[in-house]
Each structure stands twice: as structure tokens, then as C-alpha cells.
N, C-alpha and C positions, 0 to 999 in steps of 0.2 A: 350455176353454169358459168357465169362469167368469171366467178373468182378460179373455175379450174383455167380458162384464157389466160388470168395473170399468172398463175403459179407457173406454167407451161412456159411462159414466155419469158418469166424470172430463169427458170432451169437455162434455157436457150439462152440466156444472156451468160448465166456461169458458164456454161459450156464454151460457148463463143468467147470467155474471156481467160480459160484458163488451159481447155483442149482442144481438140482440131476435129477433122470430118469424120474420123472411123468413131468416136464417141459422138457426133452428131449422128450417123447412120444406125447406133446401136437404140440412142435414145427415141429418134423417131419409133424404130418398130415396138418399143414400148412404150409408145405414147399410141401406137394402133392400138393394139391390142390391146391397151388397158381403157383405151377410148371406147373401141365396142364392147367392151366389158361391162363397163357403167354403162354406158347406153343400153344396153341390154338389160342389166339389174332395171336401170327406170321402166322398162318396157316401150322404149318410143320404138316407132316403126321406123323401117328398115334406111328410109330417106334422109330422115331425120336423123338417124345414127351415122349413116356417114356425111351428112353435114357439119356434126357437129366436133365427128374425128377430123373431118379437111382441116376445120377452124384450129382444131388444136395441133395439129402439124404446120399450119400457118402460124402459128403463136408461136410453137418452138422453131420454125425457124430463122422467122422473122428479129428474133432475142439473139438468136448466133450469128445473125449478120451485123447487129446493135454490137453485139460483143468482141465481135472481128474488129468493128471499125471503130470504137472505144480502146481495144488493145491498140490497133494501128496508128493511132493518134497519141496514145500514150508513148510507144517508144519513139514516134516521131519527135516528139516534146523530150525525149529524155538525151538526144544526141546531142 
């Protein structure tokens, strides 16, 4: 469970560092959907499933503000 928190938050950080919001809005809804997906395959109950979707929509998009503000530093440094 935690390695899918890194991998989600590695994506958000590409994202954040190479695309903008409408590729963040697309990746969130498959990061829903594929979050209660697996959580469904485990069979945890229903609480717990969307706890652990929020966490990974917090992961991603926690990595795209990381990546915003990594890009934003970067062409700051490059003027």
C-alpha cells in the first residue's frame, strides 16, 4: 500500500514537471477509479476504500505541486 503512495506521487511529480492542470484532472479520475478498484479486488470495506483513494489523490497531488514548484525554480535559475 505504501509503495502505490510513492509511485502516485512520483506520476504527480512528472506531471507537475512536464504538464499542466487538464493532465492533472484526467490523472486524478484514474487514480479514483483505479484506487477503488484495487481496493475493491482486496475486499476492504467501504471506509477504508475511500481512505485510502483520498491518500492517493493526496499523493498525486501533492508530487504536482512538488513539480510545479521544482519547474518554477528551475527556469527561475535559468534567466
Amino acid at each position: 500500500m505504501a509503495w502505490s503512495l510513492v509511485s502516485v506521487g512520483m506520476v504527480g511529480l512528472l506531471i507537475g514537471l512536464r504538464y499542466r492542470v487538464s493532465a492533472l484532472i484526467a490523472a486524478t479520475l484514474l487514480t479514483v477509479i483505479a484506487g477503488f478498484g484495487a481496493m475493491w479486488f482486496l475486499e476492504l470495506p467501504g471506509q477504508r476504500r475511500l481512505m485510502w483513494t483520498l491518500f492517493l489523490v493526496i499523493a498525486l497531488q501533492g508530487g504536482y505541486m512538488l513539480g510545479l514548484v521544482l519547474t518554477m525554480l528551475w527556469h527561475a535559475n535559468s534567466r
